[in-house]
MDTraj code that builds the backbone (N, CA, C; nanometers):
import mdtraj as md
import numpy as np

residues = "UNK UNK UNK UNK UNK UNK UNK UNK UNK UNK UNK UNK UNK UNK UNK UNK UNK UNK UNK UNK UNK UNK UNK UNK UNK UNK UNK UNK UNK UNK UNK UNK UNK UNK UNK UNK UNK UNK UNK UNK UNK UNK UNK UNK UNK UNK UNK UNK UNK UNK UNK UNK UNK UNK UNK UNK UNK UNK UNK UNK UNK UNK UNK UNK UNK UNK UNK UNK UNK UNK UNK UNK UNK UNK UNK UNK UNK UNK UNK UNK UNK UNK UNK UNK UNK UNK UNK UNK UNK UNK UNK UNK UNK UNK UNK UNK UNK UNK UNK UNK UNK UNK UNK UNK UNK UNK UNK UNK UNK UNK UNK UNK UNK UNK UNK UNK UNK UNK UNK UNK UNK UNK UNK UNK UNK UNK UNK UNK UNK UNK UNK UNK UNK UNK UNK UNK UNK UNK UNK UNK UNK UNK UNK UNK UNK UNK UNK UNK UNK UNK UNK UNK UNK UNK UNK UNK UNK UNK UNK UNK UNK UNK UNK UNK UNK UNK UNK UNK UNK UNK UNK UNK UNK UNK UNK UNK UNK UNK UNK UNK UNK UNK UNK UNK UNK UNK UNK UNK UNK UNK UNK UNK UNK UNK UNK UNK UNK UNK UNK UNK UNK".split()
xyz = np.array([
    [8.5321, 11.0351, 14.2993],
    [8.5353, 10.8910, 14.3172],
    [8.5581, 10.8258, 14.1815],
    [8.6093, 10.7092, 14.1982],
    [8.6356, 10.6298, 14.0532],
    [8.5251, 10.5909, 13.9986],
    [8.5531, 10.5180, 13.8725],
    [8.4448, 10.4353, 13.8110],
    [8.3494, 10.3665, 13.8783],
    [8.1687, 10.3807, 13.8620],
    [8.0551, 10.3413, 13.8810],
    [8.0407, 10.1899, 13.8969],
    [8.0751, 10.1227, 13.7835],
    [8.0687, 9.9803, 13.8135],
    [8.1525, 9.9021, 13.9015],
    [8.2425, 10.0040, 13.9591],
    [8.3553, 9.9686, 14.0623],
    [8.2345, 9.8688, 14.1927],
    [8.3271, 9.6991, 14.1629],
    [8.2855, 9.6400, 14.3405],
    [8.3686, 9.6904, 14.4487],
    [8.2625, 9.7657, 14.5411],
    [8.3015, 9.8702, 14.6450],
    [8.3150, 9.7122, 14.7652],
    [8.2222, 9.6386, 14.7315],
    [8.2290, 9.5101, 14.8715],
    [8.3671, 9.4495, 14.8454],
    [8.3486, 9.3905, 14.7143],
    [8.4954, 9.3270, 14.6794],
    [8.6206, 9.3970, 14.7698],
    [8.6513, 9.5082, 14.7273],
    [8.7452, 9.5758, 14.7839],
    [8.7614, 9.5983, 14.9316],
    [8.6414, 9.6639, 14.9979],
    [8.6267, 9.7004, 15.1058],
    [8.6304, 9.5409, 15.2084],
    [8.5905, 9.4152, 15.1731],
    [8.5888, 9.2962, 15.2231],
    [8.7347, 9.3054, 15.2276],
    [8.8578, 9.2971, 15.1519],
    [9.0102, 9.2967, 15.2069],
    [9.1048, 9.4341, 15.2755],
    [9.0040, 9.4830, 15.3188],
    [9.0184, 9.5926, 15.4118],
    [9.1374, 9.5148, 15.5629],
    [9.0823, 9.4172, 15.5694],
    [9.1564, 9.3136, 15.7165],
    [9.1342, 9.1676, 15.6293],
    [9.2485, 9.1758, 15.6940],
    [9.3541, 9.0590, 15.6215],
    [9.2828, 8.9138, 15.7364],
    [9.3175, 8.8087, 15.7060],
    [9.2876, 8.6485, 15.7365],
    [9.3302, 8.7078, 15.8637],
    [9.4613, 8.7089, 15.8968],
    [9.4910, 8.7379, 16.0601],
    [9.4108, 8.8696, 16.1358],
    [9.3380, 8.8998, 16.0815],
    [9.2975, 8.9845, 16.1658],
    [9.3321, 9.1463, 16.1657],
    [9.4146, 9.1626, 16.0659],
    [9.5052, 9.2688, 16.0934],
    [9.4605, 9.3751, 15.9946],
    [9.4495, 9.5061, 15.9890],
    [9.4092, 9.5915, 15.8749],
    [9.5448, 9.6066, 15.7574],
    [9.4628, 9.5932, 15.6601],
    [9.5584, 9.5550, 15.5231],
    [9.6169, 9.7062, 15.4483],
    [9.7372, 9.7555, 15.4916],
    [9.7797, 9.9031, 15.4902],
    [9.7310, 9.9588, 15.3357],
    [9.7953, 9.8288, 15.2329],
    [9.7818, 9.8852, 15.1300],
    [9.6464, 9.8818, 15.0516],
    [9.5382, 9.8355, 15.1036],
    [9.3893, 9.8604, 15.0922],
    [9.3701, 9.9579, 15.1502],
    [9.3983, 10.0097, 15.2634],
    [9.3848, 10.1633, 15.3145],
    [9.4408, 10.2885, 15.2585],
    [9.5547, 10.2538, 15.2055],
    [9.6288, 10.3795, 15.1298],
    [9.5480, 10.3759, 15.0016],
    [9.5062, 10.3041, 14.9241],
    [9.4264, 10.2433, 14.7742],
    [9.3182, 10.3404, 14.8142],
    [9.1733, 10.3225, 14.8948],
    [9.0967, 10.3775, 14.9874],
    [9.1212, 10.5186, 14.9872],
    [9.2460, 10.5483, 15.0279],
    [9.2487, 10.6942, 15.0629],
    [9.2128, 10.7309, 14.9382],
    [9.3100, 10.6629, 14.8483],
    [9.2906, 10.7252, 14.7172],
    [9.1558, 10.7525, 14.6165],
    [9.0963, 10.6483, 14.6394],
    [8.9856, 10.5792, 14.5474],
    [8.8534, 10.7116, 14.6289],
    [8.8752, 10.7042, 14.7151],
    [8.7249, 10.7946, 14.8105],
    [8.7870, 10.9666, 14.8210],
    [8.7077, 11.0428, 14.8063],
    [8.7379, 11.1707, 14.8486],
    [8.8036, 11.1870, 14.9971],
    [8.9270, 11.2392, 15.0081],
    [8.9957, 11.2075, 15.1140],
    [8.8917, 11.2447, 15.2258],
    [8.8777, 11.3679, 15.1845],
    [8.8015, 11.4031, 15.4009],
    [8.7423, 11.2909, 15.3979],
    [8.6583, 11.2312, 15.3154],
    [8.5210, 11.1287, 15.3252],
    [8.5586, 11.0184, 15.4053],
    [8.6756, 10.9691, 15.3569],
    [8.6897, 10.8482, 15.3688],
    [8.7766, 10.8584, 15.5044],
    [8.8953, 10.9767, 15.5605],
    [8.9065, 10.9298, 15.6705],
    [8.8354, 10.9917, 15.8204],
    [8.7071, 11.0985, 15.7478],
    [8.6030, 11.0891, 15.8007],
    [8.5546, 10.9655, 15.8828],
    [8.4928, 10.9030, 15.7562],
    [8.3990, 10.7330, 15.7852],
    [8.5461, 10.6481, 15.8809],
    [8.6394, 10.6431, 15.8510],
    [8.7473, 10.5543, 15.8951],
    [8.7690, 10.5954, 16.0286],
    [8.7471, 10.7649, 16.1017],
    [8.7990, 10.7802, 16.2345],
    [8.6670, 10.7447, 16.2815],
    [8.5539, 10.7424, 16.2398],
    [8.4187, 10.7058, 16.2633],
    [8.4314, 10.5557, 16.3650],
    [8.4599, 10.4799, 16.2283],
    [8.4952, 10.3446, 16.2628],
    [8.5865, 10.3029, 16.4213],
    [8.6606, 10.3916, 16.4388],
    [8.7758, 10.3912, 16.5388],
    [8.7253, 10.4930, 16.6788],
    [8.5891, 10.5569, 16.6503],
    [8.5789, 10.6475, 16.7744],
    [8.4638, 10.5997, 16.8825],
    [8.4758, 10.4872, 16.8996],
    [8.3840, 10.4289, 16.9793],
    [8.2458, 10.4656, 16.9512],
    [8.2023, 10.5391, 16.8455],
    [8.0558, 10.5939, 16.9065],
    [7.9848, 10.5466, 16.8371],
    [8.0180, 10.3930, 16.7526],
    [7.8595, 10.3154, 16.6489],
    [7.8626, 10.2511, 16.7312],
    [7.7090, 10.2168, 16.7133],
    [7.6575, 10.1528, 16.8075],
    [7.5260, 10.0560, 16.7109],
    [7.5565, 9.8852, 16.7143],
    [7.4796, 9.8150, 16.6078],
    [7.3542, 9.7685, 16.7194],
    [7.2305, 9.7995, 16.7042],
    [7.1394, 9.7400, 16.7553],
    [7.0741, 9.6374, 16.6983],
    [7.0762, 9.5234, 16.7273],
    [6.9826, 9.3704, 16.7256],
    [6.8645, 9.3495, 16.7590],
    [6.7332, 9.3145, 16.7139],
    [6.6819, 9.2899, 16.7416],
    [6.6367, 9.0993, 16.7344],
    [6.6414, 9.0704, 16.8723],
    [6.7069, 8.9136, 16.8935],
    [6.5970, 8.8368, 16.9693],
    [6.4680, 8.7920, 16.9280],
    [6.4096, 8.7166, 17.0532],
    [6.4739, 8.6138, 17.1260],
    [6.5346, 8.5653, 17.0454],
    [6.5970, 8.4883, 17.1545],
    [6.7434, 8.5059, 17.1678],
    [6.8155, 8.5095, 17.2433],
    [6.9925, 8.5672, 17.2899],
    [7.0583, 8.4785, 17.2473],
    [7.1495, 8.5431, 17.1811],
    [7.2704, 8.4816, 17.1305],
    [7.3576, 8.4772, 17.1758],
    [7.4710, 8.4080, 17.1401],
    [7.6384, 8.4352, 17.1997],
    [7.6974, 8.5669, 17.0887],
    [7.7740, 8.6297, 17.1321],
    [7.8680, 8.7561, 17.0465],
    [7.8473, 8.6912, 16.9215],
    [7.9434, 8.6263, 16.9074],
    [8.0128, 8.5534, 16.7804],
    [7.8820, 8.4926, 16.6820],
    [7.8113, 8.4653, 16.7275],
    [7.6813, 8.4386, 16.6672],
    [7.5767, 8.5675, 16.6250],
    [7.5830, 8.6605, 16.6867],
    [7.5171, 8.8249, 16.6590],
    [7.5896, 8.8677, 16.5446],
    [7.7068, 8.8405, 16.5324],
    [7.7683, 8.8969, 16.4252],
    [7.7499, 8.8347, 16.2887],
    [7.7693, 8.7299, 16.2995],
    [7.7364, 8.6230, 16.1775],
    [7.6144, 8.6360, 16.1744],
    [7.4999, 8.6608, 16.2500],
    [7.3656, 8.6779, 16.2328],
    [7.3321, 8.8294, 16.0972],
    [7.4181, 8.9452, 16.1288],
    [7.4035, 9.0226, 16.0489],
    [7.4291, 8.9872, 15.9129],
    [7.5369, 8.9010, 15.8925],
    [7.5627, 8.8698, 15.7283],
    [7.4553, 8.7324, 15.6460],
    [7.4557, 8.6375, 15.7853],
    [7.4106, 8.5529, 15.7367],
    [7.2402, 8.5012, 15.7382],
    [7.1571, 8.5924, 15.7877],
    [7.0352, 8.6238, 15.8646],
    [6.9882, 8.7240, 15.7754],
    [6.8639, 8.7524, 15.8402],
    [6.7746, 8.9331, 15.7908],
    [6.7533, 8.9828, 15.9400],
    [6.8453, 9.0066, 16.0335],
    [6.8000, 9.0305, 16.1614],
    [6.7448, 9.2277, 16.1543],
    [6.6745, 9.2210, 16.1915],
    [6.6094, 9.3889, 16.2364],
    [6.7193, 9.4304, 16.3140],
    [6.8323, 9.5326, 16.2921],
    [6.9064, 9.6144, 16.3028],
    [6.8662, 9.7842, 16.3431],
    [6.9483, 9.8130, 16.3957],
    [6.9556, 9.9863, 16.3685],
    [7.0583, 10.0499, 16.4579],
    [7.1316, 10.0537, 16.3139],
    [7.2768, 10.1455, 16.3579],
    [7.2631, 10.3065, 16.3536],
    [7.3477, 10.3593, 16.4867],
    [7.3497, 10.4308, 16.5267],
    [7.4754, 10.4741, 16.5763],
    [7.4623, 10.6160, 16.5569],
    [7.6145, 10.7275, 16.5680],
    [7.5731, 10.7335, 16.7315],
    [7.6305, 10.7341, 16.8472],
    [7.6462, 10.8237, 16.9651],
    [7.6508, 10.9715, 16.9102],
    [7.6056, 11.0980, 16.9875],
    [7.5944, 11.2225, 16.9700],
    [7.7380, 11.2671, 17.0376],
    [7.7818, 11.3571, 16.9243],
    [7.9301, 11.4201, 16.9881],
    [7.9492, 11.5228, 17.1351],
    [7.7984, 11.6047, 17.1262],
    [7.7845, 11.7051, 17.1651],
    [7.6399, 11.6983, 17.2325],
    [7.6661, 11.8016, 17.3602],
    [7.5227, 11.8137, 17.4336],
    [7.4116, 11.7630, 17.4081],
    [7.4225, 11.9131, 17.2662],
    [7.3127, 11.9693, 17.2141],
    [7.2924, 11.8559, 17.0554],
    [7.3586, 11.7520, 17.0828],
    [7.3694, 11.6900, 16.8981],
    [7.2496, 11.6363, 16.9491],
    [7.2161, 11.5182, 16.8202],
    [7.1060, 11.4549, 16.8547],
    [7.1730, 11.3180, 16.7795],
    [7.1718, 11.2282, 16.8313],
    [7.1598, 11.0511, 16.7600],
    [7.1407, 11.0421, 16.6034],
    [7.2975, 11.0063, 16.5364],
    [7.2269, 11.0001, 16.4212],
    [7.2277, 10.8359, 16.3840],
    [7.0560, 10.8410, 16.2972],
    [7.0060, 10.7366, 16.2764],
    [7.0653, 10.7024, 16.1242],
    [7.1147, 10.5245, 16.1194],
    [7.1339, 10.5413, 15.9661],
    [7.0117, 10.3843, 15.9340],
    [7.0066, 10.4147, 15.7716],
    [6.9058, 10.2547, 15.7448],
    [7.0012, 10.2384, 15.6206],
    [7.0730, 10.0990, 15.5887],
    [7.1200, 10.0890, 15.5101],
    [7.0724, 10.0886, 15.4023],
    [6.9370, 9.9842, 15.4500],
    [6.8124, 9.9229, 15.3762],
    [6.7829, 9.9879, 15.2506],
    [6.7650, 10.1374, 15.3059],
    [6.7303, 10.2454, 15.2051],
    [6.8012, 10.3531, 15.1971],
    [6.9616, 10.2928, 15.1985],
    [7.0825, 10.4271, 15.1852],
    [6.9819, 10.5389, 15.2394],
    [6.9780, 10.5428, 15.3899],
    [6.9210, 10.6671, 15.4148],
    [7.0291, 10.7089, 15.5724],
    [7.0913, 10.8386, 15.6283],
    [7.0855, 10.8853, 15.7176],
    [6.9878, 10.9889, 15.7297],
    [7.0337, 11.0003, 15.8660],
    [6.9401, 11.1461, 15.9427],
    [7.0425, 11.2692, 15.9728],
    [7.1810, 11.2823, 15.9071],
    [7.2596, 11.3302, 15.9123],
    [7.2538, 11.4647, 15.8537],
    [7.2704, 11.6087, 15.8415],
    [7.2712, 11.6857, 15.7882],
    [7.3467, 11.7143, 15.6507],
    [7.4647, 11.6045, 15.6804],
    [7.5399, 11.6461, 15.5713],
    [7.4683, 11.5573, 15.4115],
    [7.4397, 11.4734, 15.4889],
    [7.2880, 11.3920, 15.3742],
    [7.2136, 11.4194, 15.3133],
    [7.1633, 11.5153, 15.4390],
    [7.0239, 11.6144, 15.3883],
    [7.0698, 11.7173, 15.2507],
    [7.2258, 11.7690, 15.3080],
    [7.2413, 11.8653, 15.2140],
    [7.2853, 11.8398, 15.0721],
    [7.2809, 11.6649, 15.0769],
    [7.3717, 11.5846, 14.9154],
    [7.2536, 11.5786, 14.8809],
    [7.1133, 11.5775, 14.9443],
    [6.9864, 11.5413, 14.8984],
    [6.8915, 11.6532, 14.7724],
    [6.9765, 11.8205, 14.9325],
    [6.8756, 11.9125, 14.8781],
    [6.9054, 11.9824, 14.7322],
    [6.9910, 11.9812, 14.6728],
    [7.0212, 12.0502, 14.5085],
    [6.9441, 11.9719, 14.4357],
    [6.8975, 11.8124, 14.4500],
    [6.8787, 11.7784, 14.3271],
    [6.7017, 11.8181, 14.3551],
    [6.6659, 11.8202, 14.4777],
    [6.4942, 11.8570, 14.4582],
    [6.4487, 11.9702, 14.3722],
    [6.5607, 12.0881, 14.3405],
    [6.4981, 12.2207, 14.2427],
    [6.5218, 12.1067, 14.1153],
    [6.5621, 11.9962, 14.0302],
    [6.6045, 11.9791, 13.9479],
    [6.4724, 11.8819, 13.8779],
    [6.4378, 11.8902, 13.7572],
    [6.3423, 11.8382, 13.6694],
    [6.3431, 11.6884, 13.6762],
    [6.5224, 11.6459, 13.7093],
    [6.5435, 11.4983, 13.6912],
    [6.4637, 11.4429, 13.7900],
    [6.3884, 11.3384, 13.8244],
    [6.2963, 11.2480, 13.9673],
    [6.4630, 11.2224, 14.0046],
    [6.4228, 11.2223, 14.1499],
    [6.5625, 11.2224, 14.2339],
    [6.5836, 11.0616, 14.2346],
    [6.5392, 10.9385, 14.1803],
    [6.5292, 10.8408, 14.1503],
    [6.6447, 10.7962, 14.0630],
    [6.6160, 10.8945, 13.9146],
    [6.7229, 10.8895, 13.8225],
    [6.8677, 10.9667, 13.8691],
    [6.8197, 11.0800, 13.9903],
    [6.9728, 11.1581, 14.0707],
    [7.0628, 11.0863, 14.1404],
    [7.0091, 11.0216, 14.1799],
    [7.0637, 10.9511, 14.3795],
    [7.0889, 10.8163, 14.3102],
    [7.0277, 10.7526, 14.2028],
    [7.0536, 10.6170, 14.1993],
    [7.0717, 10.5466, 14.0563],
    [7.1024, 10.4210, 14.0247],
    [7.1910, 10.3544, 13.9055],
    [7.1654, 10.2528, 13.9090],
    [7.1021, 10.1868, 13.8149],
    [7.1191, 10.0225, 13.7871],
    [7.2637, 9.9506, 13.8566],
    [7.1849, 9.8297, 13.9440],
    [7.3358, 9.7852, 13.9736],
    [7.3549, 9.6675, 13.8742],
    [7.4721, 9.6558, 13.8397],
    [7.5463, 9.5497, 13.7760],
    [7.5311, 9.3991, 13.7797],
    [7.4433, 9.3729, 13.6984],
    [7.3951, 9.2332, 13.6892],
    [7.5071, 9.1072, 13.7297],
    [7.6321, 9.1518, 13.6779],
    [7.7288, 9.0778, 13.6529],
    [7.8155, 9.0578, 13.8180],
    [7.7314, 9.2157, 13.9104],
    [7.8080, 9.1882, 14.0612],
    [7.7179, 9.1699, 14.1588],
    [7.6699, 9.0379, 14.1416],
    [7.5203, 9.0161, 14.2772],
    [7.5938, 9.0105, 14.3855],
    [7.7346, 8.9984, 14.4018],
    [7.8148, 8.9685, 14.5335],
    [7.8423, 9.1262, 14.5959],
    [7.8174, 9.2233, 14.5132],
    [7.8749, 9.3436, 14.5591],
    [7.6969, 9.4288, 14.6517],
    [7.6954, 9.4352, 14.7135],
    [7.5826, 9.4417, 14.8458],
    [7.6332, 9.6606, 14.8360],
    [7.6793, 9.6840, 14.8394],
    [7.7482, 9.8297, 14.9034],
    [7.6406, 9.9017, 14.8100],
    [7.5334, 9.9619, 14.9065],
    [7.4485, 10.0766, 14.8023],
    [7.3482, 9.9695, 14.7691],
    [7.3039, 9.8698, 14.7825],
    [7.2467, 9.8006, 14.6915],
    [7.0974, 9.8094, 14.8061],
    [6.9883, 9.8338, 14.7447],
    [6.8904, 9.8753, 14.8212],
    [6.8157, 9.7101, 14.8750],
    [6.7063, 9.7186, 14.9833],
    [6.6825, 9.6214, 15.0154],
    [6.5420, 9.5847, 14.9179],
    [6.5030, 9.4831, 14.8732],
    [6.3975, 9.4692, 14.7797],
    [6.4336, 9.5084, 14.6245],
    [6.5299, 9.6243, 14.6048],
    [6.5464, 9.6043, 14.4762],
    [6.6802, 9.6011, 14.4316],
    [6.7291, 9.4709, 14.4533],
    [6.8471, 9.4340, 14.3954],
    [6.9200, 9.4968, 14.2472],
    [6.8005, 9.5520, 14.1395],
    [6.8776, 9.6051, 14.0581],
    [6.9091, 9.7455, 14.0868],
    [6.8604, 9.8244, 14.1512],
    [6.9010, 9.9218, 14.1783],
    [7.0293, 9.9878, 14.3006],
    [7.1119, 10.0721, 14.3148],
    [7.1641, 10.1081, 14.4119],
    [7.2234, 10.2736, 14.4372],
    [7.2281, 10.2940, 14.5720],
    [7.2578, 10.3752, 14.5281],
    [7.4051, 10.4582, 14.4826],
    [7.3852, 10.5937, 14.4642],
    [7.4917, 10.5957, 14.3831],
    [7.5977, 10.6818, 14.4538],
    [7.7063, 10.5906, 14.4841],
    [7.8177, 10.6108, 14.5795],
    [7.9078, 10.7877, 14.5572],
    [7.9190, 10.7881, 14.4586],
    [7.9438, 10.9310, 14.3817],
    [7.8490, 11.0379, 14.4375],
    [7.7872, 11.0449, 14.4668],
    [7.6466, 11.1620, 14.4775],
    [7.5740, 11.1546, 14.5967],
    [7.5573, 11.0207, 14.6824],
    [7.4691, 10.9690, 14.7682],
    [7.5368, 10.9468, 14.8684],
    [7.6533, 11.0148, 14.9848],
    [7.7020, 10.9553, 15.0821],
    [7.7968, 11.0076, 15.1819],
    [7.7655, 10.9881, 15.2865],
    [7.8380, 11.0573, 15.4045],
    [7.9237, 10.9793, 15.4733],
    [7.9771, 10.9933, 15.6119],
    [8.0544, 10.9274, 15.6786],
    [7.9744, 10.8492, 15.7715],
    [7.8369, 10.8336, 15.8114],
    [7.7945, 10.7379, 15.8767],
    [7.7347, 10.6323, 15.7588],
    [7.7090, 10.6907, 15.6563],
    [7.6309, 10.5609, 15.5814],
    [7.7882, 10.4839, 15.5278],
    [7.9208, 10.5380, 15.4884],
    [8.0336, 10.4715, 15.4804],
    [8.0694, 10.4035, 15.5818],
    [8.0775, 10.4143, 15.6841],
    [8.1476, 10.3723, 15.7621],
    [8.0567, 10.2755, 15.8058],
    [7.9031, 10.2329, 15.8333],
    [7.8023, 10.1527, 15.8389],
    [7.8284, 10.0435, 15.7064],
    [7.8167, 10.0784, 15.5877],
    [7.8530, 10.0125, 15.5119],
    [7.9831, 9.9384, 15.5127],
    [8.1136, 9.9578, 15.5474],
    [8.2114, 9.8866, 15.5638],
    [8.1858, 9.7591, 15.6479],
    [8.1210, 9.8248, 15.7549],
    [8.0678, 9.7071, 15.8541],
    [7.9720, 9.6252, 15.8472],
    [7.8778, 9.6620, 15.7227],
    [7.7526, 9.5209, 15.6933],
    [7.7653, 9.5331, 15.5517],
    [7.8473, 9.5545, 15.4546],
    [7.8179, 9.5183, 15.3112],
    [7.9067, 9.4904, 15.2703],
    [8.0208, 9.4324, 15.3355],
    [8.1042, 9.3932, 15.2697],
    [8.1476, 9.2278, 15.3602],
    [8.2051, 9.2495, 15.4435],
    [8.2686, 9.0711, 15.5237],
    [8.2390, 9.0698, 15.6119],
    [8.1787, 8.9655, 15.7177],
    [8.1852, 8.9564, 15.8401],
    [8.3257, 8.9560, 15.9445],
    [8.4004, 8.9075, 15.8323],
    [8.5555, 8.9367, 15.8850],
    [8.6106, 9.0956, 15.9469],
    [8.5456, 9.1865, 15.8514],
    [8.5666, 9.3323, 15.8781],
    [8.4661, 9.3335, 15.9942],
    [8.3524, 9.2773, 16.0358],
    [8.2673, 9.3524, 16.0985],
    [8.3462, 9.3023, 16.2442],
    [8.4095, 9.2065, 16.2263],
    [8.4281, 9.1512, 16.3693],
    [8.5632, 9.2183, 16.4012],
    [8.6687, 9.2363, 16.2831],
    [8.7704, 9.3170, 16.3375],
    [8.7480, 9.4398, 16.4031],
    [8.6491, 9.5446, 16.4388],
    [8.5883, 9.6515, 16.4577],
    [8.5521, 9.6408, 16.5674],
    [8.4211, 9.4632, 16.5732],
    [8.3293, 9.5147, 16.7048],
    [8.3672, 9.4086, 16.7940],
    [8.4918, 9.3151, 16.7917],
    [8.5051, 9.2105, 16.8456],
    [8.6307, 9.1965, 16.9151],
    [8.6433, 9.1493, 17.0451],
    [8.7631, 9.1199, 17.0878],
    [8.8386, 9.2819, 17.2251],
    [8.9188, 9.2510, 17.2393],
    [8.9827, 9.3484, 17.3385],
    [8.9894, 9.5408, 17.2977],
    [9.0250, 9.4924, 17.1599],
    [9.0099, 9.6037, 17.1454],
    [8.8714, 9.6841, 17.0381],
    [8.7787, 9.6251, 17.0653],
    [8.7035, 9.6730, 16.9984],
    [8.6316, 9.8289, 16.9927],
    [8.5712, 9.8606, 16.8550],
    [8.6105, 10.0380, 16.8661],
    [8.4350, 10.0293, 16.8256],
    [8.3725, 9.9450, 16.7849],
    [8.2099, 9.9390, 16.7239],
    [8.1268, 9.8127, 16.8224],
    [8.0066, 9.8663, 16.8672],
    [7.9683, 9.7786, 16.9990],
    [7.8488, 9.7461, 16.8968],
    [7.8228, 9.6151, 16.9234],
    [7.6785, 9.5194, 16.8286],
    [7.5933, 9.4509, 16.9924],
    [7.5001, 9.5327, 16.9827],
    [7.4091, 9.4653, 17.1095],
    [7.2767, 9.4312, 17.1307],
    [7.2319, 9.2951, 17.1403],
    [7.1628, 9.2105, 17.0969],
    [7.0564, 9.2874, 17.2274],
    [6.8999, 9.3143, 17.1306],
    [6.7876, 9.3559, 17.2296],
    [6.7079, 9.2628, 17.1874],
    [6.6622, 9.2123, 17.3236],
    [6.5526, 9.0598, 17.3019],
    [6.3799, 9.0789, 17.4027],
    [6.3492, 9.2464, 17.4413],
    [6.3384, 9.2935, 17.5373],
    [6.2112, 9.3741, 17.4033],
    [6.0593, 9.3348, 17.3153],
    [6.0108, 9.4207, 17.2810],
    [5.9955, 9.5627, 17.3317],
    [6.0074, 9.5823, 17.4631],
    [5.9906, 9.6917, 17.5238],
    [6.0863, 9.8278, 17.4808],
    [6.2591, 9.7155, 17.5390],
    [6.3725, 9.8299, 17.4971],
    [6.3545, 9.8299, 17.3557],
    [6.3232, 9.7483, 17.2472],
    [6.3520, 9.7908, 17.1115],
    [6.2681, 9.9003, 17.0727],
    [6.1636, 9.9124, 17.1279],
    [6.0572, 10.0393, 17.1193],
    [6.0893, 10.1666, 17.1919],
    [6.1693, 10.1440, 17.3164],
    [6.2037, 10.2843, 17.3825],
    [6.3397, 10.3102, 17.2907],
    [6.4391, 10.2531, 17.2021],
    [6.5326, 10.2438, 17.1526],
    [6.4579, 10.3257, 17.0164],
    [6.4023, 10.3265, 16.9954],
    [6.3670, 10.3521, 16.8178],
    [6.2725, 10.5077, 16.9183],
    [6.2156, 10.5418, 16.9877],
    [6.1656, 10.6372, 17.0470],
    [6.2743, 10.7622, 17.0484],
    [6.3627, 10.6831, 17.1564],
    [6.4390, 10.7731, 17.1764],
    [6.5511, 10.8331, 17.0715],
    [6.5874, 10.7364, 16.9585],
    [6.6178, 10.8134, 16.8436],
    [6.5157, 10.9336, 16.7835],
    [6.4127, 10.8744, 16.7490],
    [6.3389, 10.9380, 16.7176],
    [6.3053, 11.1251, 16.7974],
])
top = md.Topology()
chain = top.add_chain()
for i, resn in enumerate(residues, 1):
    res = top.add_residue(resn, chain, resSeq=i)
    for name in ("N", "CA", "C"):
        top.add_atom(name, md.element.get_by_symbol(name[0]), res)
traj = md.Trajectory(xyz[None], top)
């Protein structure tokens, strides 16, 4: 991956253009800039129907308002992969705390635990005073810190991130309209939000 102080939101926000349309030569840039499998990993992610944004909403919204609620709100969220397979299991992501439940996570996690460094100074980097607009990696509560895109990241926490850390414009090209490929669904129901977080679990 490129340079550290790189704004990943900046960029990833002109992913889709004013009309609506995905911006080719931000995608070819992309290919370049991200380790290829990674990125069109996270990108067929984006396109395979199976995220799924959960809301937590006491009171119901209209679509168009759920969505703008994620950028412009602190709404209780929890995005989620559909399982490919039988035997898979739901993977859970928290942006909050750059965390999946993904294996391939687990395994960016497990080298640095034999290592002397606190996985604090491994996994993560002062973020850039100078980019409070850049959100991508940026943990919840500690704004100076984030984590570190180089070392720390799979295809559900990318492809989650495209969709809440960078534009609401991107999030709606994805989960909005006829052809939408990412479903955002508002639970106003304490009950389902508890059998919802269960049954991940």
């Amino acid at each position: 991956m490129a340079e550290t102080n790189f704004n990943y939101s900046k960029l990833l926000r002109n992913l889709v253009t004013e009309d609506n349309l995905l911006n080719e030569v931000v995608v070819s840039f992309l290919y370049q800039l991200f380790p290829r499998d990674l990125f069109v990993r996270a990108f067929s992610l984006l396109e395979s129907a199976d995220m799924f944004i959960y809301v937590w909403m006491p009171t119901p919204k209209e679509p168009d308002a759920l969505l703008e609620s994620l950028y412009n709100g602190t709404p209780l969220c929890r995005p989620i992969v559909r399982p490919r397979g039988p035997d898979d299991r739901p993977v859970s992501v928290d942006l909050d705390h750059w965390f999946c439940s993904c294996t391939e996570f687990a395994a960016t996690c497990r080298p640095h635990l034999a290592q002397e460094t606190p996985l604090a100074d491994a996994l993560f980097r002062p973020a850039p005073a100078a980019d409070p607009d850049d959100r991508f990696g940026v943990l919840a509560g500690m704004p100076h810190l984030r984590a570190d895109p180089e070392t720390l990241m799979c295809e559900h926490l990318f492809a989650f991130a495209i969709l809440l850390q960078t534009d609401v414009r991107v999030l709606r090209h994805f989960a909005a309209g006829p052809t939408a490929q990412v479903f955002v669904l508002g639970i106003t129901s304490i009950d389902e939000w508890l059998k919802l977080h269960l049954n991940v679990v």
